[in-house]
ZAMARGU-4260 file (C-alpha; in steps of 0.2 Angstrom, whole numbers, plus 5000, padded with zeros to 4 digits):
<rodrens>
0) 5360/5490/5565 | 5368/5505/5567 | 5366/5510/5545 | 5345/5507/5549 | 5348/5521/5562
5) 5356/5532/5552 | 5341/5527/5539 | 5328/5540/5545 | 5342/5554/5547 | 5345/5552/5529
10) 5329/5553/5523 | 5326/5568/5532 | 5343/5574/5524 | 5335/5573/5509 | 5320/5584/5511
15) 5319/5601/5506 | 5328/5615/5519 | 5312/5620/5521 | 5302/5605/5525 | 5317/5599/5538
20) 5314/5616/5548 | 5293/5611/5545 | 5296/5594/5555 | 5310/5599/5569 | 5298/5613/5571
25) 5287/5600/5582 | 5301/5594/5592 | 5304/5601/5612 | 5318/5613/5609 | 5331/5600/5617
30) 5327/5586/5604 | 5330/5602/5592 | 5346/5605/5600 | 5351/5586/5600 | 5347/5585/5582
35) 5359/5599/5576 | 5373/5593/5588 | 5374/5574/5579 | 5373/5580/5561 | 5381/5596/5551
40) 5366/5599/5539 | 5354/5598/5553 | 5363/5611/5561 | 5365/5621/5546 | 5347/5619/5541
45) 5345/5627/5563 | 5355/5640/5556 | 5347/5648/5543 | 5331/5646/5552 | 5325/5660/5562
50) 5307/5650/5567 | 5319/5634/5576 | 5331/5648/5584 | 5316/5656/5591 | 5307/5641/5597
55) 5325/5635/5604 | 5326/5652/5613 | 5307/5653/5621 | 5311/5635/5628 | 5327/5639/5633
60) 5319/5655/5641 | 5306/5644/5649 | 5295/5654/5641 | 5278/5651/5632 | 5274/5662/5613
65) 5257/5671/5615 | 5246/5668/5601 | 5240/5684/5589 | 5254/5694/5592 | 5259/5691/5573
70) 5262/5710/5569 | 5283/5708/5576 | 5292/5697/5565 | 5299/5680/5571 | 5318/5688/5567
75) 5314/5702/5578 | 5306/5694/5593 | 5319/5683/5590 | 5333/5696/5594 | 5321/5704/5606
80) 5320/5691/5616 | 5340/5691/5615 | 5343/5707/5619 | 5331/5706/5635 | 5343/5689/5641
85) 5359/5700/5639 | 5350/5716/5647 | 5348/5708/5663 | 5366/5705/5667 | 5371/5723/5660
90) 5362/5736/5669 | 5368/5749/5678 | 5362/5749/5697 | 5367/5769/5699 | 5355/5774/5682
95) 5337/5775/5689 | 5323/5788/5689 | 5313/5790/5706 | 5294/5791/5707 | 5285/5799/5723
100) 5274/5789/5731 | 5261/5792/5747 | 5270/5793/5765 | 5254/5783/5775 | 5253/5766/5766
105) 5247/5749/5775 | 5250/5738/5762 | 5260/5741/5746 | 5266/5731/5732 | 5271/5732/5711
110) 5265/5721/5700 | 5263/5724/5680 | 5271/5742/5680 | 5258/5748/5696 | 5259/5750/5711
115) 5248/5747/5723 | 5245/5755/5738 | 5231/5750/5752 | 5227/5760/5769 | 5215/5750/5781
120) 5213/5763/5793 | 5207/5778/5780 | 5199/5763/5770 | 5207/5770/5755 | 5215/5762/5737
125) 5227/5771/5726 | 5233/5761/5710 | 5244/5770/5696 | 5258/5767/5681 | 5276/5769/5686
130) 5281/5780/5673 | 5272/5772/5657 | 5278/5766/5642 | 5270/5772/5624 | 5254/5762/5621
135) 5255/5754/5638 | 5238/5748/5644 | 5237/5758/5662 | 5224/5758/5676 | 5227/5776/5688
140) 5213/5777/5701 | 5210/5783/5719 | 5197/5777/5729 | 5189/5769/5744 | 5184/5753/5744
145) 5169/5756/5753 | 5162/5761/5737 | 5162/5744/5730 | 5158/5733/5748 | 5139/5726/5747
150) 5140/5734/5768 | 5147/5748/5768 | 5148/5749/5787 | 5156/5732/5786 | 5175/5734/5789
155) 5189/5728/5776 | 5203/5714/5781 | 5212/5714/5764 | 5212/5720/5747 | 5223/5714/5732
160) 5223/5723/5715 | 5226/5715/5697 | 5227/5727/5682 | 5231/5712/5671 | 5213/5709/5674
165) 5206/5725/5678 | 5202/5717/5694 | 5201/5724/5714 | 5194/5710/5727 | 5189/5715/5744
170) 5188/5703/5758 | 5177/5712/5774 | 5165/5707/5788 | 5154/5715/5800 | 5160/5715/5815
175) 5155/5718/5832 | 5159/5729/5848 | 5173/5717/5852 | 5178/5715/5835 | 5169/5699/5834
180) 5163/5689/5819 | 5156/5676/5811 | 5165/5665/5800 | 5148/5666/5789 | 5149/5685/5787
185) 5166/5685/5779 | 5165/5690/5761 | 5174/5696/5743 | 5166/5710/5734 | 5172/5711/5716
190) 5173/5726/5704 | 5184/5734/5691 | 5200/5745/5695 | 5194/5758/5682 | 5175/5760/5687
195) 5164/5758/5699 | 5154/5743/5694 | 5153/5724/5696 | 5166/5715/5685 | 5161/5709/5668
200) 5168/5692/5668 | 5163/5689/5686 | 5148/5676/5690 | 5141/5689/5703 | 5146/5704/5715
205) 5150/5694/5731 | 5158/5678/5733 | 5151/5671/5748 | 5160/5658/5758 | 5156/5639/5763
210) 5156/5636/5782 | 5170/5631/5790 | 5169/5614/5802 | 5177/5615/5819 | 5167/5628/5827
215) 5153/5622/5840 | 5140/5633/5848 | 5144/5641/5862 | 5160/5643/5858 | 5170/5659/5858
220) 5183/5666/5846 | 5196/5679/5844 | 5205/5682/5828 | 5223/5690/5824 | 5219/5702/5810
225) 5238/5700/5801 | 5232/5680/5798 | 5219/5682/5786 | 5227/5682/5767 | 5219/5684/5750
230) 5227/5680/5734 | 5222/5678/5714 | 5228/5669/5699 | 5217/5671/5684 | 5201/5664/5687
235) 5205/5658/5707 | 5204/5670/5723 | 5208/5662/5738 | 5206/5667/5758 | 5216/5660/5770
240) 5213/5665/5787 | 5214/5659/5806 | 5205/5658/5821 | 5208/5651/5840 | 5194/5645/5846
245) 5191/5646/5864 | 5183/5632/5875 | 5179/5632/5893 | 5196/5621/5897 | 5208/5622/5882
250) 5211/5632/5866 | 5215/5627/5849 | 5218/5636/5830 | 5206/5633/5817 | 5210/5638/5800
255) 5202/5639/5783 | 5206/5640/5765 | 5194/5645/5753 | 5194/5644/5734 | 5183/5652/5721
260) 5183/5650/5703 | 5176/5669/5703 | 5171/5670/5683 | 5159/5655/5684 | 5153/5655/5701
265) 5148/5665/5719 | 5150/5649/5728 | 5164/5636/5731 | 5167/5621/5739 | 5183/5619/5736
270) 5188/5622/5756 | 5203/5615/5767 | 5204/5616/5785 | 5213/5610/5800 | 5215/5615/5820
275) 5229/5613/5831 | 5227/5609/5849 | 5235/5619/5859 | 5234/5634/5848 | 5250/5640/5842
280) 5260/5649/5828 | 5257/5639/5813 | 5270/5640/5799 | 5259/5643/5783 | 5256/5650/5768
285) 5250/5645/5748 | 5251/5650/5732 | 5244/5647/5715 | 5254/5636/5702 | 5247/5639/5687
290) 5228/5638/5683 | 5224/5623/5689 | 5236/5619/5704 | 5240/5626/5721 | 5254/5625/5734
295) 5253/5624/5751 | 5265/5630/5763 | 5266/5621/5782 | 5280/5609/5791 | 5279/5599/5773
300) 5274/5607/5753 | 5257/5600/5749 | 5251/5601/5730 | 5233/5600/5724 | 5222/5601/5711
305) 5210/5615/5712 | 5200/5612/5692 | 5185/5609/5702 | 5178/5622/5715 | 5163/5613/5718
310) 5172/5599/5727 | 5187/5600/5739 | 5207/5601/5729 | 5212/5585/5727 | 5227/5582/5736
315) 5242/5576/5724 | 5258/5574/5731 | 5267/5582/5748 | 5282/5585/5748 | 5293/5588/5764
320) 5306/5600/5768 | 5324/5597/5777 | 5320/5607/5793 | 5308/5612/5805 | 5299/5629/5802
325) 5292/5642/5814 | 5287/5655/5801 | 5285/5654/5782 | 5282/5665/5767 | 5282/5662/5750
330) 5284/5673/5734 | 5267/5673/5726 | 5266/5671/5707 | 5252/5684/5697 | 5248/5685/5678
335) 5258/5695/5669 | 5254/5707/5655 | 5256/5697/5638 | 5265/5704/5625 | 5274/5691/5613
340) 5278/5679/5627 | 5273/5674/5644 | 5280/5665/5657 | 5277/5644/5660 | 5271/5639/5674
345) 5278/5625/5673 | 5296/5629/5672 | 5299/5643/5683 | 5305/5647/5701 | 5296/5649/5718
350) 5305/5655/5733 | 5301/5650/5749 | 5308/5662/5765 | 5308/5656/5782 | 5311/5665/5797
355) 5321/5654/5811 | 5331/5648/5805 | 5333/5663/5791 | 5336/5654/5775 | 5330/5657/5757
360) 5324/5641/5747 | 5322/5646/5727 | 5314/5631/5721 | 5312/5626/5702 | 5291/5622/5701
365) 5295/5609/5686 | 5297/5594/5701 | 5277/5599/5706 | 5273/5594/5688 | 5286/5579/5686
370) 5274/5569/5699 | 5276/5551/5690 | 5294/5552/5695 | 5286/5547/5712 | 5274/5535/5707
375) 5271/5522/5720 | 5275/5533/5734 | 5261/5533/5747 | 5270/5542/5760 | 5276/5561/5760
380) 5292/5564/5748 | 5308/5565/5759 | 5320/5581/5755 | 5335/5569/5747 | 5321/5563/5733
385) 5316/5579/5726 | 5324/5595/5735 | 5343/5595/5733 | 5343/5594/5711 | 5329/5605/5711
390) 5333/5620/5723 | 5345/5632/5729 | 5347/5637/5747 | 5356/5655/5754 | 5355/5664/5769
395) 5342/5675/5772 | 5345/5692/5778 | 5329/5696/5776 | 5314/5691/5769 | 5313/5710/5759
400) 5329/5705/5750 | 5325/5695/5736 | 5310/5696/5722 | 5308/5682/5710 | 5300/5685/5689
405) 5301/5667/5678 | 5318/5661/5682 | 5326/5677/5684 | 5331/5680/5705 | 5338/5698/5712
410) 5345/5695/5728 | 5353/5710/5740 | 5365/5704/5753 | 5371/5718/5766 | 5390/5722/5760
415) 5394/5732/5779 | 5394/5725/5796 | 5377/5735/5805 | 5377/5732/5822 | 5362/5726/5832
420) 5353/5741/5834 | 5351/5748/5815 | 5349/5741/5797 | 5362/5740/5785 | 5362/5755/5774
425) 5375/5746/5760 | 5370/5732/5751 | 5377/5720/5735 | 5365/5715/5725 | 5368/5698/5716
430) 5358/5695/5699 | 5353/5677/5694 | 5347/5668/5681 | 5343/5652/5682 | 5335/5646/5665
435) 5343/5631/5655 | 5348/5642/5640 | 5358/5656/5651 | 5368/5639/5661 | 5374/5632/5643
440) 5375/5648/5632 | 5380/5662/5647 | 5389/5670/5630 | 5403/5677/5643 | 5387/5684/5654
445) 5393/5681/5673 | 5397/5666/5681 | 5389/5648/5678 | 5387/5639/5693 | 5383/5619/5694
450) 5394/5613/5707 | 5385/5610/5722 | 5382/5622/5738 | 5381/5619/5756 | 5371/5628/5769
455) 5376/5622/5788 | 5358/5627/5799 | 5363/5632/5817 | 5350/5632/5831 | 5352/5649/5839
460) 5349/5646/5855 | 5363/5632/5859 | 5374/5636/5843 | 5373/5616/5839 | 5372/5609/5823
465) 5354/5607/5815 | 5355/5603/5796 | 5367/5603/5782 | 5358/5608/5767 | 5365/5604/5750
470) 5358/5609/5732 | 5362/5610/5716 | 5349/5619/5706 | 5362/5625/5689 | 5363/5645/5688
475) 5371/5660/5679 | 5375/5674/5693 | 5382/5692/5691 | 5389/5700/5706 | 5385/5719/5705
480) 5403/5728/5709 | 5400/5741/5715 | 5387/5744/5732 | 5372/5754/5735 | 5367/5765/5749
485) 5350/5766/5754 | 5346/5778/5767 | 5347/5776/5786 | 5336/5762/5788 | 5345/5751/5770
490) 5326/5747/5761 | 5311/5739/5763 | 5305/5731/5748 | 5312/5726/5730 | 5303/5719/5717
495) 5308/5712/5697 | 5298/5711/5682 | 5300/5707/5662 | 5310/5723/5661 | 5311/5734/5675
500) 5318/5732/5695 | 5311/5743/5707 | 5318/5749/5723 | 5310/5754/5741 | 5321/5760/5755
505) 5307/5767/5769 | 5304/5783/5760 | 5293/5792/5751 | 5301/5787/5734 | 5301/5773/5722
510) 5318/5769/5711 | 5314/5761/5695 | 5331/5754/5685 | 5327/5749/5668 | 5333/5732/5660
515) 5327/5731/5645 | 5339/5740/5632 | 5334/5754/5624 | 5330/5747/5606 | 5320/5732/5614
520) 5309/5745/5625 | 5305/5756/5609 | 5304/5737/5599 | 5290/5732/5612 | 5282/5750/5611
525) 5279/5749/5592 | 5273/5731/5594 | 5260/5736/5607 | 5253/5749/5597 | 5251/5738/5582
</rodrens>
């Protein structure tokens, strides 16, 4: 028995060098690995063979090779992609270059080396490059949104911006001396961040929205302006919004998720709804999972298929969490500029923040993809089946504190004692990465962490005992030594990309700390200009 399983390593034995690398070349980068483990020549045949190192280190990466971007060499994308795993955990915190940014801002955020700033009350856009990289593809543009709004009189709710896509979407309504509206009236104009005109690739100017059930004639309504959210991934927008509904004897929340498949069509079925009775502060939010999937955030984690706008998603799997939530938000994920590589949907981290208790959940999104693990299960997914192997839990300080790119996590924890009337100024900032490839090959890089940790959830109120959390999601962590100052007021926002961690602390500036090495940034400069 055994010599007819060592038969087929034999024959492979046998093979040219290069025809062995042809064939492993299909495997899943673990079977690679497992292959040059058992037998010498394998992993000799893995070490002269720059391709299997380079498919070893994308899945190891969690990361997924862009095609055409032949003009880089698979040796140096290979050691690029190296360089940029090492980088992460060897930047210098007190090295950064500042970037002034506008003082009366709504809305801001950063995403693909932009940021993004909105003001609602002078209805006015801003988007430019933080300091641009040679041959970078950049979008610098100030506007007013009215501009691109079918009624120009109408008033805007929320705006997002995507210069992966060259994409701005406005959500508005017209609304009335009260500030009334019609569910109905509620649209998305669409146009490009660089122009003034409609979108190429989108089906039509406006996306106009399907009507909501749940509101009778004769009934009156009042909206909260903060609880009406869009988002974009790729070919999806989504509006999320809430109403309370007010009848002559009782009052209850209606509210509505909307879903557009914007490059094909204006219109969409794909709609979910619900009302709660009395009205109350929902916990909720969402977020795209890839191109064809979508999380939804409530008392439980609901997944659907969203392939078909033209019908409602189609519920999957839900999946509940360990305690009881008043407030939620989750770290949305966007397309990210390709260059060689680009992330997996598949195999990265979400992070979901919750307010009271204030607890951070980073959650690995490969458990929403491993569905037949519960196959048979007609009833919601308890916590203990899927949450403790697959997530982390911390402490939450505050909701601004961590940003999330792939599977690398930057987390600021306050390193003083403020007391209740100010924010920390000093804070420790605690650099993570929890792909499989830095937890088995940390090459001396911080510290691997597999055992598990527990998190005790205290009621506030009467200090008892709620929840004792444990997980055990595997993860490599540096510990930044020394601390950072930020202001007076400690700092409002931070986000992480491919190569870059940017700063806010309240004022009119934006730090930007480079984590790329030098000789990968002018590596990926060259390769972009090819």
């Amino acid at each position: 028995m055994l010599q007819q399983e060592m038969e087929p390593i034999a024959d492979l034995q046998s093979l040219a060098e290069e025809i062995q690398s042809y064939i492993l070349s299909f495997l899943p980068y673990q079977d690679i690995l497992r292959c040059t483990s058992v037998c010498k020549a394998l992993r000799q045949t893995y070490i002269s063979c720059s391709e299997l190192q380079y498919i070893v280190e994308l899945g190891g990466q969690q990361l997924l090779p862009v095609r055409n971007t032949f003009d880089t060499s698979i040796p140096k994308r290979l050691q690029l992609l190296r360089d940029n795993a090492h980088a992460w955990f060897n930047f210098d915190i007190h090295s950064f270059k500042t970037v002034s940014i506008p003082m009366s801002h709504y809305k801001m955020w950063v995403v693909n080396g932009h940021l993004c700033l909105w003001e609602r009350h002078g209805d006015s856009t801003t988007i430019f490059p933080i300091l641009p990289k040679p041959s970078q593809y950049t979008i610098e543009r100030d506007r007013s949104p009215i501009s691109i709004r079918s009624d120009q009189s109408a008033y805007g709710f929320d705006v997002l911006m995507d210069p992966t896509q060259n994409l701005i979407a406005i959500a508005y309504a017209t609304v009335d001396n009260h500030f009334q509206w019609d569910d109905e009236n509620i649209c998305i104009d669409l146009g490009i961040l660089d122009g003034e005109s409609v979108h190429p690739q989108a089906a039509g100017r406006t996306l106009f929205p399907s009507e909501l059930p749940g509101i009778q004639n004769g009934d009156r309504t009042s909206t909260d302006l903060g609880k009406l959210k869009l988002k974009c991934f790729g070919r999806h927008i989504a509006l999320w919004h809430s109403r309370q509904i007010i009848h002559e004897d009782s009052n209850e929340k209606l509210w509505g998720l909307q879903i557009w498949d914007w490059q094909h069509s204006t219109m969409s079925r794909s709609v979910l709804s619900a009302t709660t009775n009395p009205a109350c502060e929902e916990a909720i939010d969402f977020c795209f999972l890839g191109n064809d999937r979508l999380l939804f955030f409530s008392q439980v984690i609901k997944i659907y298929l969203i392939e078909d706008t033209s019908q409602a998603p189609q519920l999957l799997a839900c999946f509940l969490l360990p305690i009881s939530l008043t407030r939620i938000h989750s770290w949305p994920q966007t397309l990210a500029q390709q260059t060689m590589w680009t992330l997996d949907p598949e195999h990265q981290l979400l992070s979901i923040i919750t307010f009271s208790p204030s607890l951070i959940f980073i959650i690995s999104t490969r458990i929403f993809f491993d569905l037949d693990l519960f196959e048979g299960m007609l009833e919601a997914i308890p916590w203990k089946k899927w949450g403790p192997l697959n997530s982390r839990v911390f402490q939450a300080p505050s909701r601004r504190n961590i940003s999330i790119s792939g599977n690398r996590v930057l987390l600021a924890f306050p390193a003083d004692n403020p007391s209740f009337w100010y924010s920390p100024q000093k804070y420790r900032l605690r650099v993570m990465d929890f792909s499989p490839l830095a937890v088995e090959r940390r090459r001396g890089l911080g510290r691997v962490v597999k055992e598990p940790s527990m998190i005790e959830v205290i009621e506030p109120e009467n200090f008892q005992l709620v929840a004792s959390l444990t997980t055990s999601l595997p993860y490599v962590e540096v510990v930044l030594d020394q601390d950072r100052i930020f202001g007076d007021h400690g700092f409002e926002s931070i986000w992480i990309d491919r190569d870059r961690i940017y700063l806010y602390h309240g004022l009119n500036q934006l730090e930007v700390i480079e984590t790329t090495p030098r000789a990968a940034a002018v590596a990926n400069a060259i390769t972009s200009s090819n």
